[in-house]
Wavefront OBJ file of the C-alpha trace (Angstrom):
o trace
v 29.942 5.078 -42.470
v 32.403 4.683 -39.992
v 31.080 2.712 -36.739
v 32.022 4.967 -33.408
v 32.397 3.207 -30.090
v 31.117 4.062 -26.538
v 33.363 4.991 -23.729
v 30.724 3.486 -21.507
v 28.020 1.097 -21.291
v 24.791 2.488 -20.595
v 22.633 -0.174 -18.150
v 19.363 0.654 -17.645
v 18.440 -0.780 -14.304
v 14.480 -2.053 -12.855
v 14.366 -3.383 -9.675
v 11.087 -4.788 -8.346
v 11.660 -2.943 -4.980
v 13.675 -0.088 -3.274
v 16.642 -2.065 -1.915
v 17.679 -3.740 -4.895
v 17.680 -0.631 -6.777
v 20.294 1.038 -4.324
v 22.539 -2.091 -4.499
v 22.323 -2.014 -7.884
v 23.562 1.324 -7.809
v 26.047 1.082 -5.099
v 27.885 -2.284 -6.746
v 27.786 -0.235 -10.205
v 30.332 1.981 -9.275
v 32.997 -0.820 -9.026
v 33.155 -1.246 -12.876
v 34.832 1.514 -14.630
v 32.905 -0.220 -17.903
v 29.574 0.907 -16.951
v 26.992 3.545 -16.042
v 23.723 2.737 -14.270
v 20.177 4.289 -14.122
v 17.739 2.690 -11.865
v 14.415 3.100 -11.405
v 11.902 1.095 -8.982
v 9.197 -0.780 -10.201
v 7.413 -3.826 -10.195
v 5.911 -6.328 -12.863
v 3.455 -3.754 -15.015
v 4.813 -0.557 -13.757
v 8.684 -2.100 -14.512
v 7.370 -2.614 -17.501
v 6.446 1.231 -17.583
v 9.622 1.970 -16.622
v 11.200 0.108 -19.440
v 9.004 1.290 -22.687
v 9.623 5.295 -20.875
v 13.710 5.167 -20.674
v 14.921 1.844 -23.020
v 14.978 3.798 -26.350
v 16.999 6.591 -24.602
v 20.777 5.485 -25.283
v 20.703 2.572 -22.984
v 22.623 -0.822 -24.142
v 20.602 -3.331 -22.056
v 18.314 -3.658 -19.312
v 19.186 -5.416 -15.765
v 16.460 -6.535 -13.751
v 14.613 -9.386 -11.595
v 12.749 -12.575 -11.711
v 9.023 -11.817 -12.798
v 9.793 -8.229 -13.707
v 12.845 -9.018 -16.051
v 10.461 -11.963 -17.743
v 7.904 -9.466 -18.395
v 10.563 -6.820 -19.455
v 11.879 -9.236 -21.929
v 8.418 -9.708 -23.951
v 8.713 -5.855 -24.526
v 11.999 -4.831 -25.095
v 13.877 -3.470 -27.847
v 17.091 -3.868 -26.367
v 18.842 -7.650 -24.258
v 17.624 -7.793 -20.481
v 19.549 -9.820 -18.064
v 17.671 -11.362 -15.102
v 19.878 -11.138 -11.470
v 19.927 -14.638 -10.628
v 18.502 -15.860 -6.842
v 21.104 -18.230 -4.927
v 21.027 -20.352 -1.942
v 22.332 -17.240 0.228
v 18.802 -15.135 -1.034
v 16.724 -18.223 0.052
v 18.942 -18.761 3.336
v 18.387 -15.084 4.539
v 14.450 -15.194 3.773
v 14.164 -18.298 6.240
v 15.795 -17.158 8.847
v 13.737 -13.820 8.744
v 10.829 -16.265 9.358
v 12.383 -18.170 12.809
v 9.884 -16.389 15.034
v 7.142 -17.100 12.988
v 4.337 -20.016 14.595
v 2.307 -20.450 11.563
v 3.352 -22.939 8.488
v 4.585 -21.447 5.172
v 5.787 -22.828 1.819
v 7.955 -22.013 -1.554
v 6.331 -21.308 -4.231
v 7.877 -20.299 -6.966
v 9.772 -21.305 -10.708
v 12.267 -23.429 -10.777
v 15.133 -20.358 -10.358
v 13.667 -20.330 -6.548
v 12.951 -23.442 -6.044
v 16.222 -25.534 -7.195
v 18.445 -23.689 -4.622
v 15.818 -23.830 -1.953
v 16.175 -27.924 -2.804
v 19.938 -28.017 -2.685
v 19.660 -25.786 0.987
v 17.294 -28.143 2.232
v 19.677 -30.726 1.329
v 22.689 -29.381 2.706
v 21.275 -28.630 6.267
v 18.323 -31.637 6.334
v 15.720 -29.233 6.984
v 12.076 -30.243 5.384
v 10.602 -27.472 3.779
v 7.295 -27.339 1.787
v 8.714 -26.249 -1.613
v 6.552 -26.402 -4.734
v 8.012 -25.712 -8.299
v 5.896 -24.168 -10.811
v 6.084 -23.632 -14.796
v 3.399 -21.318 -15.710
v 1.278 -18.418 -14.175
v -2.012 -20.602 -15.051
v -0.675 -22.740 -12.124
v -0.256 -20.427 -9.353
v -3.791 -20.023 -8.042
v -4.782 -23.316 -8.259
v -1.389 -24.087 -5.964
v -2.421 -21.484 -3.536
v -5.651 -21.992 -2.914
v -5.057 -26.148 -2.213
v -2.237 -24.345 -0.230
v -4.748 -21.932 1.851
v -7.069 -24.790 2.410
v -4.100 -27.215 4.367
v -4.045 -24.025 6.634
v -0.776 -22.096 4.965
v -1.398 -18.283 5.071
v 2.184 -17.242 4.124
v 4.279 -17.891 1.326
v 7.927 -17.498 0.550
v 8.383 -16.786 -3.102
v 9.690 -13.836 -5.747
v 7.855 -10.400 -7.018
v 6.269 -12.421 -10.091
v 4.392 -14.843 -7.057
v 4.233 -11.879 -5.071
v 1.100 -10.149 -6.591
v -1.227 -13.221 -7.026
v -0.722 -13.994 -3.589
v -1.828 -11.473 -2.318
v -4.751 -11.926 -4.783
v -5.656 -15.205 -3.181
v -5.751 -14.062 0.448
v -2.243 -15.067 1.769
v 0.714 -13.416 2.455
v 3.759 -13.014 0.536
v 7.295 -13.310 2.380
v 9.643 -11.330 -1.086
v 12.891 -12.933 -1.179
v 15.632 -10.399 -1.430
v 18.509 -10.625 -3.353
v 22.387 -10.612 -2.121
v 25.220 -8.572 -3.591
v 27.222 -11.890 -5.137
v 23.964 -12.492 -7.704
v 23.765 -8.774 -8.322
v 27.581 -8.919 -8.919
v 27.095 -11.835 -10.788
v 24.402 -10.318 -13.426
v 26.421 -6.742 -13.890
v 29.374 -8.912 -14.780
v 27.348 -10.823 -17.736
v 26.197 -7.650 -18.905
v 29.236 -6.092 -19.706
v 30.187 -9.333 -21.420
v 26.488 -9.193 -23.062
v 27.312 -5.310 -24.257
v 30.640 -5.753 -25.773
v 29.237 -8.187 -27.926
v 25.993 -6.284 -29.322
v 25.264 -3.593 -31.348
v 24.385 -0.123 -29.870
v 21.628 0.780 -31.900
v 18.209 -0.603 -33.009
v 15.665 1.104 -35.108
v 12.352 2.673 -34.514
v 8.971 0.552 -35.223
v 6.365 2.194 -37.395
v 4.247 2.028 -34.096
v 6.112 4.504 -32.679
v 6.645 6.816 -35.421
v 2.933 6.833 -35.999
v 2.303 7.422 -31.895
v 4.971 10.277 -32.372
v 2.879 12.268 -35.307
v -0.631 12.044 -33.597
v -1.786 15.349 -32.352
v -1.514 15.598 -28.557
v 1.186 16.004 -26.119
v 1.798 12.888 -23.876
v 1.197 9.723 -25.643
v 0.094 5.988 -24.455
v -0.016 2.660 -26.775
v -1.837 -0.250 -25.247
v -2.388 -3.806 -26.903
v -6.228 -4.599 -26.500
v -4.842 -6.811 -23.372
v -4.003 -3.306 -21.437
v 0.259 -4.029 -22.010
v 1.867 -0.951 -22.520
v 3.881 -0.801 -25.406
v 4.756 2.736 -25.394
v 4.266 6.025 -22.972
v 6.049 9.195 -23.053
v 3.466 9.825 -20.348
v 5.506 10.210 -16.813
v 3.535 12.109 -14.274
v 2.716 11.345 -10.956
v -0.797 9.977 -11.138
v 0.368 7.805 -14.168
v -0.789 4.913 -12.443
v -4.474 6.497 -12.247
v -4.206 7.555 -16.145
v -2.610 4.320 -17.104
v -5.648 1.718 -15.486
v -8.191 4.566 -16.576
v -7.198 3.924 -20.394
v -7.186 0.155 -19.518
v -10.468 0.545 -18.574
v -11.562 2.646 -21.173
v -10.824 -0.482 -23.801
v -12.869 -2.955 -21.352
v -16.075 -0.694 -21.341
v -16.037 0.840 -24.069
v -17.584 -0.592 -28.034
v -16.004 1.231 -29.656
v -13.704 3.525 -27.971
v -14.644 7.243 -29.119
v -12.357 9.123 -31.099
v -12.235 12.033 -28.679
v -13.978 12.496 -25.308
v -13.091 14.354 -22.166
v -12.738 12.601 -18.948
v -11.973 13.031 -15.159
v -9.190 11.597 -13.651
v -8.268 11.611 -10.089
v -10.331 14.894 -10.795
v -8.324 16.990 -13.389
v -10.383 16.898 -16.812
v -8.372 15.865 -19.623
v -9.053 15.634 -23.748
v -8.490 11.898 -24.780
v -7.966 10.984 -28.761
v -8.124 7.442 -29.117
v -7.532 5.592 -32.756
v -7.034 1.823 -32.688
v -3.861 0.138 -35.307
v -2.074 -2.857 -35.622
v 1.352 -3.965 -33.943
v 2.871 -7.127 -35.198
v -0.906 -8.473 -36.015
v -2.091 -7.632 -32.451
v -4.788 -5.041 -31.915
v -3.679 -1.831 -29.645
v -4.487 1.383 -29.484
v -2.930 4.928 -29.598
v -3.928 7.540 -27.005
v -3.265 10.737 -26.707
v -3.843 13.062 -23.495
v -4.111 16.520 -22.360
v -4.947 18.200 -19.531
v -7.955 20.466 -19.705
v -6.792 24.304 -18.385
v -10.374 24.309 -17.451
v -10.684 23.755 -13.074
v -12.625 21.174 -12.054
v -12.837 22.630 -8.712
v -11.551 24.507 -5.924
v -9.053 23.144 -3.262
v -9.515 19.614 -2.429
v -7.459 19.606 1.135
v -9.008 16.571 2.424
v -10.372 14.846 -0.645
v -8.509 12.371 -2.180
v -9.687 10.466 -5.393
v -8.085 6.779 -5.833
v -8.214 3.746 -8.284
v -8.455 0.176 -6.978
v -4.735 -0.586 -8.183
v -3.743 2.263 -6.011
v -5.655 1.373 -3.066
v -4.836 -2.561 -3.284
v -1.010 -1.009 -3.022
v -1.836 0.766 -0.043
v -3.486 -1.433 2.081
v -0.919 -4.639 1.203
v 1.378 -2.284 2.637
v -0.413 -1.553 6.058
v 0.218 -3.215 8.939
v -3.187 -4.056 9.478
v -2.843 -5.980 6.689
v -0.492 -8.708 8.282
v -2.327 -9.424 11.351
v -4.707 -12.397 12.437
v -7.656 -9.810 12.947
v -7.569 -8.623 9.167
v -7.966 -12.450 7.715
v -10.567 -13.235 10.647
v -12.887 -10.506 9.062
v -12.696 -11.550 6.089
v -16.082 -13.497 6.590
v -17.789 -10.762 7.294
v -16.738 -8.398 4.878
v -18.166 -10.925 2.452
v -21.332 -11.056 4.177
v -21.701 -6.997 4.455
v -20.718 -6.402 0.274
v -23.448 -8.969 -0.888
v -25.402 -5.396 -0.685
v -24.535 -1.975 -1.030
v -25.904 -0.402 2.589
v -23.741 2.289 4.095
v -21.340 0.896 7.062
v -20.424 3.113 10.075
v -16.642 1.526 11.273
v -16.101 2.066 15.096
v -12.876 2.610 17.196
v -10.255 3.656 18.896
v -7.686 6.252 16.900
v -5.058 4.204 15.174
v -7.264 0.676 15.054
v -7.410 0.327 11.439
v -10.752 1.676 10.902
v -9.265 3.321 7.501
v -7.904 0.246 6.631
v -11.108 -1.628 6.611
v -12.651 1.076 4.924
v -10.410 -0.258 2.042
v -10.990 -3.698 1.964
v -14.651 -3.260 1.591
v -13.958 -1.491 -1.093
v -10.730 -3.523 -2.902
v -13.579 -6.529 -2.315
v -17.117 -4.881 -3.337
v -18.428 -5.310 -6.791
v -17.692 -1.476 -7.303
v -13.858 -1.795 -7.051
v -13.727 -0.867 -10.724
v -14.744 2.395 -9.705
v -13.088 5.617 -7.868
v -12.810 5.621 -4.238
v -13.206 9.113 -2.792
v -11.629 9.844 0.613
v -12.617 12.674 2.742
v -10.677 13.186 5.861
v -13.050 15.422 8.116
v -10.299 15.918 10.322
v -8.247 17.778 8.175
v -11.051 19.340 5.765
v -11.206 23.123 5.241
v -13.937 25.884 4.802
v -13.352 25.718 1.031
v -12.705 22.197 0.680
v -16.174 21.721 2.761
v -17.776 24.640 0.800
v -16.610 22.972 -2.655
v -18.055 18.928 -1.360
v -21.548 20.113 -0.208
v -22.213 23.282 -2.696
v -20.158 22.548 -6.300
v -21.537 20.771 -8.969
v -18.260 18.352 -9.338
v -18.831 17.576 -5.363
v -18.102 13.303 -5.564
v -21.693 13.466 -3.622
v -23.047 14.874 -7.027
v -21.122 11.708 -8.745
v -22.555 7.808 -8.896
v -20.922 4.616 -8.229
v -18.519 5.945 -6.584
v -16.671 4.532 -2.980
v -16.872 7.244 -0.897
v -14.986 7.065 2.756
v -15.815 9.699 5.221
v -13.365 9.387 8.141
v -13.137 10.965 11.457
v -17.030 12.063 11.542
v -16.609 13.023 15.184
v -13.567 15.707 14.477
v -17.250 17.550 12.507
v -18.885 20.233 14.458
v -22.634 19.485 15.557
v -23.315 21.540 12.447
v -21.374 20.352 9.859
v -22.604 16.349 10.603
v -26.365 17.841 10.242
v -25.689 19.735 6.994
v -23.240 16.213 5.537
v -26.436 13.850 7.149
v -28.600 16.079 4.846
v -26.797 16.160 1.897
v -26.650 12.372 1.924
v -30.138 11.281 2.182
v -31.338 14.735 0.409
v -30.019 13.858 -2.667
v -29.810 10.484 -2.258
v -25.935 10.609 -2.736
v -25.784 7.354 0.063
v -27.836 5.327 -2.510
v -26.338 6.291 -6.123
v -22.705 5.778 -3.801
v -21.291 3.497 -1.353
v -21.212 5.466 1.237
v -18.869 4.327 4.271
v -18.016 5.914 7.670
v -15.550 6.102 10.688
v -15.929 7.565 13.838
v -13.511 7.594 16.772
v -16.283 6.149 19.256
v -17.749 3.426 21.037
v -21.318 2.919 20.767
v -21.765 1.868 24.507
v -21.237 5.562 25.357
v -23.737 8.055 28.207
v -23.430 10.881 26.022
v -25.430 11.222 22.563
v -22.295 9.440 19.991
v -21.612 11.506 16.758
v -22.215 8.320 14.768
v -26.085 7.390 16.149
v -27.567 9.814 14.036
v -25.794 8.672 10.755
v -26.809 4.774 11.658
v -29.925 5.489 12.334
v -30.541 8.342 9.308
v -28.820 6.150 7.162
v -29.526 2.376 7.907
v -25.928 1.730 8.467
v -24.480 -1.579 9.374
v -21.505 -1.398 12.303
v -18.134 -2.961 12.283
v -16.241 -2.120 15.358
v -12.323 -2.329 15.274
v -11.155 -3.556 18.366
v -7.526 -1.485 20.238
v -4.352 -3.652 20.374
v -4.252 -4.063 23.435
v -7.126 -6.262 23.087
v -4.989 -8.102 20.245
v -1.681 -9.573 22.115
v -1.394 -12.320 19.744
v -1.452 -10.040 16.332
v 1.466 -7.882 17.779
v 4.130 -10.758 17.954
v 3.401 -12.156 14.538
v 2.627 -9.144 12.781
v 5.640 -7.189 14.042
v 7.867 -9.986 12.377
v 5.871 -10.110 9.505
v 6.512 -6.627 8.914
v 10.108 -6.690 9.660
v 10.068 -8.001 5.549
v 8.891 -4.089 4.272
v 10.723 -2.497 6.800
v 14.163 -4.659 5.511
v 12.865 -4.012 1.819
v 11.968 0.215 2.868
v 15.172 1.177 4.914
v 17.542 -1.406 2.907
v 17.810 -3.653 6.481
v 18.496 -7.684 6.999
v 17.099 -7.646 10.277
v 16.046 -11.481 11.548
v 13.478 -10.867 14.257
v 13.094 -9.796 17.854
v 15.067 -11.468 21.227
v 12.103 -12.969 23.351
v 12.559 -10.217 25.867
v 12.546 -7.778 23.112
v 8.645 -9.023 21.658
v 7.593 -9.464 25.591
v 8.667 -5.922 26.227
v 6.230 -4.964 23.015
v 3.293 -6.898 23.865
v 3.420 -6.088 27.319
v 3.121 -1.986 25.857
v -0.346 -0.859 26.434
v -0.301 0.846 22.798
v -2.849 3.809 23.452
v -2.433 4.882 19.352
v -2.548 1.102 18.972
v -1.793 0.198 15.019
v -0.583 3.360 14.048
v 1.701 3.861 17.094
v 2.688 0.488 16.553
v 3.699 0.976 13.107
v 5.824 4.007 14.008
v 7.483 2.305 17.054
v 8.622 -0.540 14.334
v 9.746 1.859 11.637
v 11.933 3.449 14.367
v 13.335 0.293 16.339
v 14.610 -1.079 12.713
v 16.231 2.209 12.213
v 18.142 2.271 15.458
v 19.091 -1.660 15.426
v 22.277 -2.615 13.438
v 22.592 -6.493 14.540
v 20.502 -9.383 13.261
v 17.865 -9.311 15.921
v 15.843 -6.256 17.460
v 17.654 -6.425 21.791
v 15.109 -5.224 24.206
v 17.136 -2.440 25.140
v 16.199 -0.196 22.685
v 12.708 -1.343 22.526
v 12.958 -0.255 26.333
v 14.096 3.431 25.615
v 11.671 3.515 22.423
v 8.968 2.779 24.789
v 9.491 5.069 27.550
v 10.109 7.738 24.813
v 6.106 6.756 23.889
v 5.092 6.846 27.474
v 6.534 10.446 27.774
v 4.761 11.388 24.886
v 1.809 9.842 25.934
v 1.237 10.425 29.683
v 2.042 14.163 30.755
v 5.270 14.614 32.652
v 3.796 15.751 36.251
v 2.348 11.898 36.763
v 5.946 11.402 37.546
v 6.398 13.057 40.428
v 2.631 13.673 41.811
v 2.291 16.497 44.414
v -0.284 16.052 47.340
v 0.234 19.219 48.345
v -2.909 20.689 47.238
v -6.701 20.754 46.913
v -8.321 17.364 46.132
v -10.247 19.364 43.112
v -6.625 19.860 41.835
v -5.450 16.392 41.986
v -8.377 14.875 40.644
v -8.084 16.816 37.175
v -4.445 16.033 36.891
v -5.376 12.367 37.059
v -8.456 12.925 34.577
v -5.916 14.348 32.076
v -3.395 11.814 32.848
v -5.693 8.781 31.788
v -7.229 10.850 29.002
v -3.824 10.809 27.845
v -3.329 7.612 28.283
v -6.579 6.275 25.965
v -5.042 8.573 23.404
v -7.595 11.444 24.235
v -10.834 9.210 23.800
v -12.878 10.849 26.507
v -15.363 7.346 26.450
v -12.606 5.101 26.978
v -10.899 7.044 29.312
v -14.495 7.287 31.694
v -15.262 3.596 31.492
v -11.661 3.483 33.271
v -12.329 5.739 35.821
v -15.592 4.481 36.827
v -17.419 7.739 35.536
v -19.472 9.237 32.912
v -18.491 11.153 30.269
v -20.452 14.629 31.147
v -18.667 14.038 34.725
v -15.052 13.704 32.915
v -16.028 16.781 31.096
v -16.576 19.035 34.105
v -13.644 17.889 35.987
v -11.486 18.704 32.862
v -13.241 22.215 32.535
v -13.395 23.424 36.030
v -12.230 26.238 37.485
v -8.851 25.859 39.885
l 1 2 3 4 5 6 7 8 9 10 11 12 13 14 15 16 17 18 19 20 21 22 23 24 25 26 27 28 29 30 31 32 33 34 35 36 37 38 39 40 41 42 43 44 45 46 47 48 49 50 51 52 53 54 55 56 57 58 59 60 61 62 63 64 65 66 67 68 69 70 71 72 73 74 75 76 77 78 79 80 81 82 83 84 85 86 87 88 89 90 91 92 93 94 95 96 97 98 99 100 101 102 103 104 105 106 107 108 109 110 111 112 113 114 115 116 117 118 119 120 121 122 123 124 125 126 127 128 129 130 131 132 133 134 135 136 137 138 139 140 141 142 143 144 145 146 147 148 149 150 151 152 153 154 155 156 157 158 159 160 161 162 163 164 165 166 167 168 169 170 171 172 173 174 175 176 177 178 179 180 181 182 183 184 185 186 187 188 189 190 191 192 193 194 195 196 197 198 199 200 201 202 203 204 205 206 207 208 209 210 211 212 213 214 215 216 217 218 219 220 221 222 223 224 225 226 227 228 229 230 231 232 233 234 235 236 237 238 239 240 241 242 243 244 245 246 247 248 249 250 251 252 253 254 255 256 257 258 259 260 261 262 263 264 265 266 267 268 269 270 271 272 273 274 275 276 277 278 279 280 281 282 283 284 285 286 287 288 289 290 291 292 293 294 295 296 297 298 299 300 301 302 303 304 305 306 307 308 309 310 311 312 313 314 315 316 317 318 319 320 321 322 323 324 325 326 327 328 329 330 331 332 333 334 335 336 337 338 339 340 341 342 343 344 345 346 347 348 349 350 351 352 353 354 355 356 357 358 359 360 361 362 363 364 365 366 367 368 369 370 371 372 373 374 375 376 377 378 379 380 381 382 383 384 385 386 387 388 389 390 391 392 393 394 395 396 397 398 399 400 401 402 403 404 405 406 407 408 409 410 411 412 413 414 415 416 417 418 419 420 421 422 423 424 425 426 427 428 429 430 431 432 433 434 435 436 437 438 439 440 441 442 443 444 445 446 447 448 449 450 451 452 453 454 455 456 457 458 459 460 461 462 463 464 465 466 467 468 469 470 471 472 473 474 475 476 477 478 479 480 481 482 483 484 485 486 487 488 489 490 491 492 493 494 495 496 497 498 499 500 501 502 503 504 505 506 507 508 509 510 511 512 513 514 515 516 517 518 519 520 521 522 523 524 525 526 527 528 529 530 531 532 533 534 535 536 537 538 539 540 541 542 543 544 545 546 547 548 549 550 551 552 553 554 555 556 557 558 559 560 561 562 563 564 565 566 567 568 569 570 571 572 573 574 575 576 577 578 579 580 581 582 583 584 585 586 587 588 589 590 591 592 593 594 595
């Protein structure tokens, strides 16, 4: 038969984070040779990624450092790896000027020889290690963290075990001449392979089972296969892992709840290439599990571990300095009530109990009582598929306070009632101080419930984790909005840490985002950290303490400066009494007086 040609070559492109992916895309369209799909993912879920779109008419795969090695033990078709160069290494450094504490390189020897031949070329000393194996990387980083470095420069494959071992990764992004570089070698690469390769047995089998999305797992929880591409494949993909841990053997069929939707699982265990894996095959029950769940939210521990790397809490000095005493509190299983101010990571710590308890293998439920509804609440205290009715399960109540006097009596109840707070781990925020005059909406849940107390102290209380953190995150932000921002001017960080910060982290976080967004030089000038912050004030502190008229009763003025203050604590009526010298039944009757 005759052999037919392609126009085009078809590239099939997974990039370990966002902004490769678009420059991927972008430097595609200079070669009339080639079209490009790209997809974001990382390690495991490139890997995903890969087995879901290789077998789809694509000629070879393009992708980097750990992800492309991984990639490679999977694919049925040639993956080229984007090289890092001297320029990649260069950049990261300089992003790290500002910062006071040590760091290192670790990382193979495709980071490591350039970072040699820069240190070389401009004398600088640099601790640089060079490693050959993944066995070697913790014991590296812990000898590391014990000389006193917390932050590491390295690539995606070195980014997930350090953050395993406590430290912080610094992701070293590549430049357009190595992406350049790899797209050119793999249109050399296509024109000299064939287009086609043929199916395994594996997958024909997978194909025929009865079922509509289908999974293949070796016994070691790689996926070899998935035609399974929803959102919550992440949840479905770990649950299945987990499903070959526990289980001796793995039933044939069973139904199960994930991130609660009830699906029918067939399970039948083969052979690949003499390696054990197994064959699943989902669908999703039509049966309800329950009613609206505005306000619940059901999450695994890879999911979680995601989102709190990703926090800004995450990066300061505070987060590693509790790290003590989160050890100390999950040697039991004793509910914890987290204090603070809005925005002071209380939900974040919520999440690294969790991501370090000896129930991490287990769902973590979130219920937001600040955004919970009368069917949502009717469905969590009355239906039978209520997480309360579950067992070890995480469950994080947040925002007890936002509860009417009610609703905390009837959730206090169904706690110790049914003893939900002792077949769960039961933990709980509340937007108050316990030094308060007034009864606190969290006494009655300590007390009830024997609850150990962690309060989260505001920023403003935290100079030192603004500076460092703020550069520290200047990494996602480059790697989120596609940036190669340096740093901050000194005016620029003394202008932020001189901000009083009333929605402390999360205002923080948002005042970041939107400084990177406006800056297009190296280095964040104070100018627009100026506006940015008078734009917060505005929103923070009502517009008539401006111009304040004395024109009128005292009664008058002295609510307009109650409100003004409350405004300025970010509507914390305890706070905001401590700093007017009053109690918090006074502040309450100037605010609800009569003019």
């Amino acid at each position: 038969m005759e052999k037919k040609w392609k126009t085009k070559y078809r590239i099939l492109g997974i990039a370990p984070y966002p902004n490769l992916r678009n420059s991927m895309m972008t430097l595609a369209e200079k070669y009339e040779e080639i079209e490009i799909a790209a997809y974001t993912g990382n390690l495991e879920d490139g890997v995903q990624l890969a087995q879901q779109h290789m077998n789809r008419g694509f000629d070879l795969i393009l992708s980097r450092g750990g992800t492309a090695k991984m990639i490679q033990e999977i694919a049925s078709i040639p993956v080229v790896e984007i090289p890092i160069s001297v320029n990649d290494i260069l950049r990261a450094i300089l992003l790290l000027e500002n910062l006071t504490e040590p760091y290192a390189i670790v990382g193979y020897p495709n980071i490591t020889q350039p970072a040699h031949i820069l240190c070389e070329m401009m004398n600088y000393k640099m601790n640089t290690i060079t490693i050959q194996h993944p066995d070697e990387l913790d014991q590296v980083l812990q000898k590391l963290k014990r000389e006193g470095i917390n932050f590491i420069l390295c690539d995606v494959i070195t980014e997930t075990v350090t953050r395993e071992a406590g430290l912080e990764p610094i992701l070293i992004l590549s430049g357009t001449e190595g992406i350049e570089s790899a797209i050119e070698f793999s249109i050399k690469m296509c024109r000299a392979m064939e287009e086609t390769k043929a199916r395994s047995r594996l997958f024909t089998e997978a194909l025929e089972m009865k079922g509509t999305e289908t999974m293949i797992m070796k016994k070691n929880g790689v996926v070899l296969f998935s035609t399974y591409n929803k959102e919550n494949l992440a949840s479905v993909t770990e649950y299945l892992r987990q499903m070959m841990r526990d289980s001796r053997p793995i039933p044939a069929k069973a139904f199960h709840r994930i991130d609660n939707e009830l699906y029918s699982i067939w399970a039948e265990e083969t052979e690949f290439v003499g390696e054990t894996c197994y064959i699943f095959s989902l669908e999703q029950n039509p049966f309800p599990v329950g009613g609206s769940k505005h306000g619940i939210r059901f999450s695994t521990f890879t999911e979680m571990s995601a989102r709190y790397s990703s926090s800004f809490y995450s990066l300061t000095a505070s987060a590693r300095l509790m790290e003590e005493k989160i050890k100390m509190i999950n040697q039991n299983t004793i509910p914890v009530m987290i204090l603070g101010e809005r925005g002071s990571g209380k939900n974040q710590m919520a999440a690294k109990l969790y991501l370090e308890s000896s129930m991490k293998k287990y769902p973590y439920v979130t219920i937001d009582c600040q955004i919970i509804n009368d069917r949502t609440w009717n469905y969590m205290v009355n239906n039978y598929n209520s997480p309360f009715n579950d067992q070890n399960n995480t469950i994080f109540i947040s925002n007890i306070q936002d509860l009417s006097k009610s609703r905390q009596n009837q959730l206090l109840s169904l706690l110790v009632d049914t003893n939900a707070y002792k077949r769960n781990r039961i933990l709980i925020s509340c937007s108050q101080t316990l030094d308060s005059d007034t009864e606190d909406p969290s006494k009655n849940f300590i007390d009830s419930l024997a609850c150990t107390t962690i309060y989260m102290p505001p920023l403003r209380e935290l100079t030192s984790d603004i500076q460092n953190a703020a550069n520290l995150y200047l990494n996602t932000l480059n790697v989120e909005l596609s940036k190669q921002i340096v740093g901050f001017t000194p005016e620029a960080l003394r202008l932020l840490t001189a901000y009083q910060w009333p929605d402390n982290f999360l205002q923080l976080k948002r005042v970041l985002t939107e400084l990177v967004m406006l800056t297009s030089t190296s280095y964040i000038q104070p100018d627009i950290v100026s506006q940015t912050i008078e734009k917060e004030k505005r929103q923070y502190v009502p517009a008539t303490s401006a111009a304040f008229d004395y024109d009128r009763p005292l009664s008058e003025m002295t609510r307009e400066i109650v409100r003004v203050v409350l405004s300025q604590c970010g509507n914390n009526q305890t706070l905001a009494a401590k700093r007017l010298g009053i109690g918090r039944t006074t502040l309450w009757r100037y605010l609800n007086e009569e003019s």
